[in-house]
N, C-alpha and C positions, 0 to 999 in steps of 0.2 A: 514695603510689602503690603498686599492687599488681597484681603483674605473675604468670601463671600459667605455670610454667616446667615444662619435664619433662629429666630428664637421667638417666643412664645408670649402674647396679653390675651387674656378675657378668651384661651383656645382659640385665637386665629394666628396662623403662621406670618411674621414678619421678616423681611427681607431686607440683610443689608450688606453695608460694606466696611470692614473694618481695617485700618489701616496702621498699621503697626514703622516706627520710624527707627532705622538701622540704628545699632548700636545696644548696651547693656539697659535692661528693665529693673526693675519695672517702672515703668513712667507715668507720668499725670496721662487723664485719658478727656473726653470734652464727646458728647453727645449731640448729634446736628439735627434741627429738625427747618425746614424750607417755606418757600413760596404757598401760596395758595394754587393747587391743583399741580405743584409741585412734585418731582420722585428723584429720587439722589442720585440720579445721571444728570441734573442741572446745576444749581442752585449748592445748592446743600452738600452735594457731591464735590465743587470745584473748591469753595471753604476748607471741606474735609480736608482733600490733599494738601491748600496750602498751610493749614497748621498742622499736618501732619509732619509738612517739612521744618514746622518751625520747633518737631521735639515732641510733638502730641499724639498718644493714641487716638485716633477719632473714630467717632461710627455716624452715617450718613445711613437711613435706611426709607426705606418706604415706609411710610402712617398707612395705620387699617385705611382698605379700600381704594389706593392705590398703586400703581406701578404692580411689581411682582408679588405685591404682601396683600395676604387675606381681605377677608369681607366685602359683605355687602350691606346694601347696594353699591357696587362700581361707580364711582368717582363722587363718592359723599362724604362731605366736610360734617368731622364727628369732634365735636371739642372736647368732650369729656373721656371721649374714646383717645383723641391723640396724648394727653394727658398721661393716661393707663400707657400709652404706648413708649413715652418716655420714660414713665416709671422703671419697665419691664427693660428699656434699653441701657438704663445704668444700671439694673443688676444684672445682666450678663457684663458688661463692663467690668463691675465689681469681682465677677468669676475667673476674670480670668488674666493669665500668671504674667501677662508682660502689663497688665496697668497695676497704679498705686489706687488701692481703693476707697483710700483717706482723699484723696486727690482727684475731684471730677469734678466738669463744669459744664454750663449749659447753652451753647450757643445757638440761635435762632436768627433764621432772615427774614423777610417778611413779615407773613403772617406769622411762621414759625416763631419771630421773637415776641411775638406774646404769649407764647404758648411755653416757649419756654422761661420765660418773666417769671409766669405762676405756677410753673413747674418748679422754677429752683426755689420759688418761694416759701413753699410747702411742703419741700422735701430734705430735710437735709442733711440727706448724704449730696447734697449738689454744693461744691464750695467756692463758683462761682458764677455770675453768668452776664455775657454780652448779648446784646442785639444790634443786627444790623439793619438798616434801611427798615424795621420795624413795623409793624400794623398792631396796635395796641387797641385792640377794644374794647369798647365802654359804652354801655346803652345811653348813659347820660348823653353823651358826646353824639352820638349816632341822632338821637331823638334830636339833640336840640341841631343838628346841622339838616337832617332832611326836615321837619317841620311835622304839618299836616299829613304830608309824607309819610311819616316813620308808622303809622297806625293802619294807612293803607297797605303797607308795604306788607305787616303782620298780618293783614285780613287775607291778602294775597297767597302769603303760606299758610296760611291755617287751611284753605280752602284746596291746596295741592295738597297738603297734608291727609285733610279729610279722604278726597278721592283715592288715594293711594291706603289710607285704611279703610277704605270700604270694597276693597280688592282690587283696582283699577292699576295700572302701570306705573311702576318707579318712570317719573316727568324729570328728562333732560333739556338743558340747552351746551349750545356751544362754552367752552371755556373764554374764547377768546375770539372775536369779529374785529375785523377792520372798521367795517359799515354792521350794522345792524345790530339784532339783539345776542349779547352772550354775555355771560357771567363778570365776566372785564373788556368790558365793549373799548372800541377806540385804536387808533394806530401803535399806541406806544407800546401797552400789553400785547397784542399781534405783532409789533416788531421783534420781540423777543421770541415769542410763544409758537407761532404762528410761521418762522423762516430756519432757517439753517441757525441760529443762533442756540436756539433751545431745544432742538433736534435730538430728541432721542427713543428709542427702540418701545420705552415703556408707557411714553405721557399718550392720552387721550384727550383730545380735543371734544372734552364732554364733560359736564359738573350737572347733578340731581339739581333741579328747581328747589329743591328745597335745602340744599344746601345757602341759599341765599338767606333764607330764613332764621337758619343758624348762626349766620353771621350776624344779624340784626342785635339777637339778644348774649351775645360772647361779650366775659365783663375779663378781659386780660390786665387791664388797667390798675387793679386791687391789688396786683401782687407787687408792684410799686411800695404798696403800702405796708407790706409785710416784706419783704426779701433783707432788708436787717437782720440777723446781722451781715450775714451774707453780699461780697461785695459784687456789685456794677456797673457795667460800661452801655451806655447808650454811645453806637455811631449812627449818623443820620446825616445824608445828604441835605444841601443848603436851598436847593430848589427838588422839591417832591409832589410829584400832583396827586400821586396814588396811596401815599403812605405820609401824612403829613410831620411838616416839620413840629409844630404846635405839639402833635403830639409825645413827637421825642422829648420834649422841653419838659411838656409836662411830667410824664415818667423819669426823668430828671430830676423835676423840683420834690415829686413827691416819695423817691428814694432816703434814705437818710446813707451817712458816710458809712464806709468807703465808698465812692462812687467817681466818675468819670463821662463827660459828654465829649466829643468827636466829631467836629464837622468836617464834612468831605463837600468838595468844590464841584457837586456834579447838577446836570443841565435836566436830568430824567431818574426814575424810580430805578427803573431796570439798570441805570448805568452800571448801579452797584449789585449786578448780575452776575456782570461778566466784561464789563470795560475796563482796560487798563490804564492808567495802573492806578484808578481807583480801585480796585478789587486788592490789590496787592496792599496798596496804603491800610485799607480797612482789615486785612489779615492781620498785616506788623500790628496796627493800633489793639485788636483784640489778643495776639500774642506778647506786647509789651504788659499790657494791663494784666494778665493771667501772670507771666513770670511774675509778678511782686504782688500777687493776692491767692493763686492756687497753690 
């Protein structure tokens, strides 16, 4: 069953999808949060149902700013905001009578799994949490990979920043180009994003300029460091150009036990999107891992 719920952070309405799995409750419940520029008709959505089938209440919703759920600016990556959102998304979870509310956990893909990392890390009514395919941020890691780079890159937002507080226009680009400039330039984020693959009713092919800027300084990384005792699963594809494997490893090493790594056999980031049956392996591996930890 799948039931369209909307519930409430920081007074902006958020929209989601909860999914409830045949048979007597209450049951463990698992919170999804997705890709970057993601809304839970993709990514996070397709998760949902298959742990739904594997026995789990899930909720998959749209983050402030995107898809059908509140705020603005439209399609702005807000860390501290998705955070609150997750918060807000395990206690309607908690309310209500077919989940166990001792029993929740925090799954994230992409970008979502860092967001949910330091989400479960810091909250804990969360009493478990997986990631998949991963983007774990860390300014250390960011600074030291683009260079001279990384300082430019801040000059660059401070300065759409400015214009935009000095009343000037919320500055868009493309989410995703084959050729040219957009937020995840390149064929492989377009073959998903960009075709029939990711197709759905609420994604915009559009992210704030400064949503990049946000990215630069997001430290998801640290909740590594804290989510003891709390147990988890890093899965991580073995070739990743968009989400690296390095840095699955590292979130890994810097876990302490209970914990679990996962590698999946795939060629691209997105395989673990929506290709089978990687998708399906990477559900079993996050549903084996929760039966003997949530």
């Amino acid at each position: 069953m799948s039931e369209r719920v909307e519930f409430g952070a920081d007074g902006i309405t958020l929209v989601g999808d909860l999914r409830v799995p045949d048979g007597r409750g209450p049951r463990p419940a698992l919170v999804l949060s997705g890709p970057f520029t993601g809304t839970r008709g993709q990514v996070a959505g397709r998760y949902a149902e298959g742990l739904a089938g594997a026995g789990y209440v899930t909720l998959a919703f749209d983050h402030r700013n995107w898809g059908e759920s509140g705020g603005t600016p439209r399609g702005h990556e807000d860390p501290q905001g998705k955070l609150r959102d997750l918060r807000a998304a395990v206690s309607l979870l908690r309310s209500r009578p077919e989940v166990d509310g001792g029993r929740i956990g925090a799954v994230g893909v992409g970008l979502g799994a860092g967001y949910a990392l330091r989400f479960a890390a810091l909250d804990p009514r969360v009493g478990a949490f997986a990631g998949v395919a991963g983007s774990y941020g860390n300014p250390y890691g960011t600074r030291a990979a683009m260079g001279a780079g990384y300082r430019e890159a801040l000059a660059r937002h401070a300065e759409v920043v400015e214009r935009q507080d000095r009343g000037g226009p919320v500055e868009y680009l493309p989410a995703v180009a084959e050729e040219g400039e957009a937020a995840m330039p390149g064929p492989e984020p377009f073959g998903y994003y960009g075709t029939e693959r990711g197709a759905c009713p609420h994604w915009r092919n559009e992210v704030t300029r400064a949503s990049l800027g946000e990215l630069l300084t997001v430290d998801d990384m640290t909740g590594a460091d804290f989510l003891s005792p709390t147990p988890g699963l890093v899965v991580h594809g073995v070739i990743d150009r968009l989400c690296s494997p390095e840095g699955a490893e590292e979130v890994y090493r810097r876990m302490e036990e209970p914990k679990r790594l996962v590698w999946l056999d795939t060629r691209h980031h997105t395989d673990l999107y929506d290709t089978e049956p990687l998708v399906t392996r990477a559900v079993e591996a996050v549903a084996e891992f929760l039966a003997e930890h949530l």
